[in-house]
N, C-alpha and C positions, 0 to 999 in steps of 0.2 A: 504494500500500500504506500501510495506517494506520502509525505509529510504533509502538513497542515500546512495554508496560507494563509497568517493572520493580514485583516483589511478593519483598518482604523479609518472610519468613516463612512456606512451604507446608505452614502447618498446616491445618486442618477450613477455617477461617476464610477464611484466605489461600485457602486452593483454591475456594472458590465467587467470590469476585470474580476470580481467573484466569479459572476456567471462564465466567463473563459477560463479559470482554472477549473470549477467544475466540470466542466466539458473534458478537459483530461483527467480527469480523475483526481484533483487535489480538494481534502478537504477542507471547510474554510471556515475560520473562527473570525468571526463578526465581532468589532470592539465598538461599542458605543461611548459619545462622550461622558456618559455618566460612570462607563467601566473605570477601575484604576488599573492602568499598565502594568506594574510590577504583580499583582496578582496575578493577571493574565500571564505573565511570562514565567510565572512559578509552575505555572500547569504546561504551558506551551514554549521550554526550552529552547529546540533546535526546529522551530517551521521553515520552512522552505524558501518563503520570504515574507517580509514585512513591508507591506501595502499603504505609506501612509496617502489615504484617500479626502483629508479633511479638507474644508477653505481655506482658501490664501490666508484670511487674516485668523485663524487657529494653528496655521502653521509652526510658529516659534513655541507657543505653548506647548504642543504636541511634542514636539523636538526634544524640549529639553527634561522629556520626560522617560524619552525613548531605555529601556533597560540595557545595556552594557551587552546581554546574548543575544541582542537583536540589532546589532551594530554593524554588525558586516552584510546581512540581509537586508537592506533597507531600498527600495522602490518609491522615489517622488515623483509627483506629478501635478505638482499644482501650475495656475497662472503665476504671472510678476515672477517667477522662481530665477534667483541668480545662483552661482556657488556661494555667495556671502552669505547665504540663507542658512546655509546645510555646516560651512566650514568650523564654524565657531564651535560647533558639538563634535567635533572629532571623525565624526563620518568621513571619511580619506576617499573612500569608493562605493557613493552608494549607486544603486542603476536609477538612472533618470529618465523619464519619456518625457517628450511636449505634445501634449495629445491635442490632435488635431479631427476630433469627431465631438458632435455636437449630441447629446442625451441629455432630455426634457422629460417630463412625468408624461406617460400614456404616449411616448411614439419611440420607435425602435431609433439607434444609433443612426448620426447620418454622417457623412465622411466628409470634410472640407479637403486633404490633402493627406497623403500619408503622414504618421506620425513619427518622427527620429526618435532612436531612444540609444543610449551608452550606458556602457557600463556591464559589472559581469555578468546579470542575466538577462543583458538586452535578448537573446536569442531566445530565450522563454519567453520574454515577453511577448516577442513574434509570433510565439508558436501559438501564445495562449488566444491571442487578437484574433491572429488567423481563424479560429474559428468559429468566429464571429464577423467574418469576411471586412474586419478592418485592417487596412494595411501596415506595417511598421517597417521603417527603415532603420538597421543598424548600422550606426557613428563609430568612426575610426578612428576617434582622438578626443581628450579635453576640449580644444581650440574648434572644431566641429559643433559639440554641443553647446557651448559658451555661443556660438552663433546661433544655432540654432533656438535657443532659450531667449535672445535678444528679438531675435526674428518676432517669436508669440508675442514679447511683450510687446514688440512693437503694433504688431495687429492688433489685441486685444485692447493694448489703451487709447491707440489712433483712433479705431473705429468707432468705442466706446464715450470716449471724449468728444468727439469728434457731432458725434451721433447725439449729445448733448444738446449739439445747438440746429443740425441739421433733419436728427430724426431719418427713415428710410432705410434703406439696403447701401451694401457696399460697391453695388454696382453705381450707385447712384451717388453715392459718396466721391466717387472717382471720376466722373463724367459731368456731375453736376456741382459739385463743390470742391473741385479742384485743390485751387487754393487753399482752403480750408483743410483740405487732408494733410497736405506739404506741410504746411505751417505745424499742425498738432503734432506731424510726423516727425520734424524737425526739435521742439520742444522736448516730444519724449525722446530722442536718441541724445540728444542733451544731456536728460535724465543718467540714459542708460550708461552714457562713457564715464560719466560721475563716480558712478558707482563698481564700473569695473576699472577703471582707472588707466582706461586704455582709448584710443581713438580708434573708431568703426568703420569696416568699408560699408557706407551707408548705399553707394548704389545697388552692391550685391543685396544687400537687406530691402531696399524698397523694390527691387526684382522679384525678391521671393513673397514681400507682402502682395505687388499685385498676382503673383501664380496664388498665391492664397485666395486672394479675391476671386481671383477667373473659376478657381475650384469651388465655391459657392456665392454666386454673382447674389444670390436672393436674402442671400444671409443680414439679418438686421443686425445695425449699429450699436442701437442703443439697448443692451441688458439692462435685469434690474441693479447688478451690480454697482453702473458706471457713476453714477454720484460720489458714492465710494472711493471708487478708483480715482477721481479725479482729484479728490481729496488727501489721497494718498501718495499720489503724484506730486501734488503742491507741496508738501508737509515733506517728503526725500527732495525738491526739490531748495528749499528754506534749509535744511538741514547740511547739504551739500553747497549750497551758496551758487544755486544756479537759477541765472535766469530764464524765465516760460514765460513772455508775454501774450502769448497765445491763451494760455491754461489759463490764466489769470484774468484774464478777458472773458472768457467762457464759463468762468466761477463769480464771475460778478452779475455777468448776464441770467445765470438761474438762482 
């Protein structure tokens, strides 16, 4: 019998990687946020991997809760996710995906692009997608996923920001408000060099946002998330001493 795959968090998200490991046979221990971890880790030692499935902003909480035996198993997957997120707890190599499939309550997975994943059980991860006929591509390096992590954020906060003031799809984001994508696009890669402390090939990254876009033209903007985001955006941007006159503009206007 395969080992256990603990998944911390059975929300939309959490529930399709459950449901692909059950598909091969792994059993799966469901942590909810009221569970306490080290309990759960006294019963379930050595699972197979550790699934953290929760919200961006539960992330760190989560983290620093994580038991010591479940340190080298460790699978993220959130949005906004950099290495700076994961490094501070000692995780050296946990496997990481940027999942690129959209799950809503009451409608099956839909795919915007394949999703990258690194790390040591990127190839599980593959297997387990696959049979759920979502795609996964496996990364060949740190410097790979680090793009590829900027890449999300860059779509998830452009659109949603963005989508703040424009509302609609990202087809129409692109065609119809041009401007306005640049500009937010520009702001958040701002963000993002901040905080990796590096300068970005930004053409290659607005290449892959619009394949993203072309891979769901219908897809809306604005989540309920993006108030949020944007405020979270502002707050690492204040914090990093960078200017977003864009975002700034956009947070006055709502």
């Amino acid at each position: 019998m395969n080992k256990p795959v603990v998944v911390i968090g059975i929300g939309e998200i959490g529930s399709v990687f459950a449901r692909g490991f059950m598909k091969l046979g792994y059993p799966i221990v469901p942590v909810t946020r009221e569970m306490d971890l080290s309990i759960v880790a006294a019963e379930v030692v050595a699972p197979e991997l550790v699934v953290v499935a929760v919200a961006e902003k539960d992330l760190q909480a989560t983290l620093k809760q994580i038991p010591d035996v479940w340190c080298d198993r460790l699978v993220l997957l959130q949005n906004e996710l950099l290495p700076r997120d994961w490094q501070p707890f000692g995780f050296d190599h946990p496997t990481v995906i940027s999942v690129w499939f959209e799950k809503k309550k009451g409608m099956d997975s839909k795919v915007v692009i394949a999703s990258p994943a690194y790390g040591p059980h990127a190839a599980l991860l593959k297997e387990v997608l696959a049979t759920l006929d979502i795609p996964v591509r496996e990364l060949g390096s740190e410097s790979e996923l680090l793009f590829e992590l900027v890449l999300k954020n860059l779509y998830i906060l452009t659109t949603n920001i963005a989508g703040l003031e424009c509302g609609g799809n990202v087809r129409d984001l692109w065609f119809e408000h041009n401007d306005l994508a640049c500009d937010v696009a520009d702001d958040v890669l701002d963000i993002q060099e901040s905080l990796i402390g590096r300068k970005l090939d930004r053409r290659a990254l607005m290449e892959g946002l619009l394949a993203a876009f072309d891979g769901d033209p219908d897809h809306g903007c604005m989540g309920r998330s993006a108030p949020a985001r944007l405020q979270r955006a502002l707050a690492i941007a204040a914090e990093t001493g960078v200017s977003v006159p864009v975002l700034q503009r956009i947070s006055r206007r709502g």
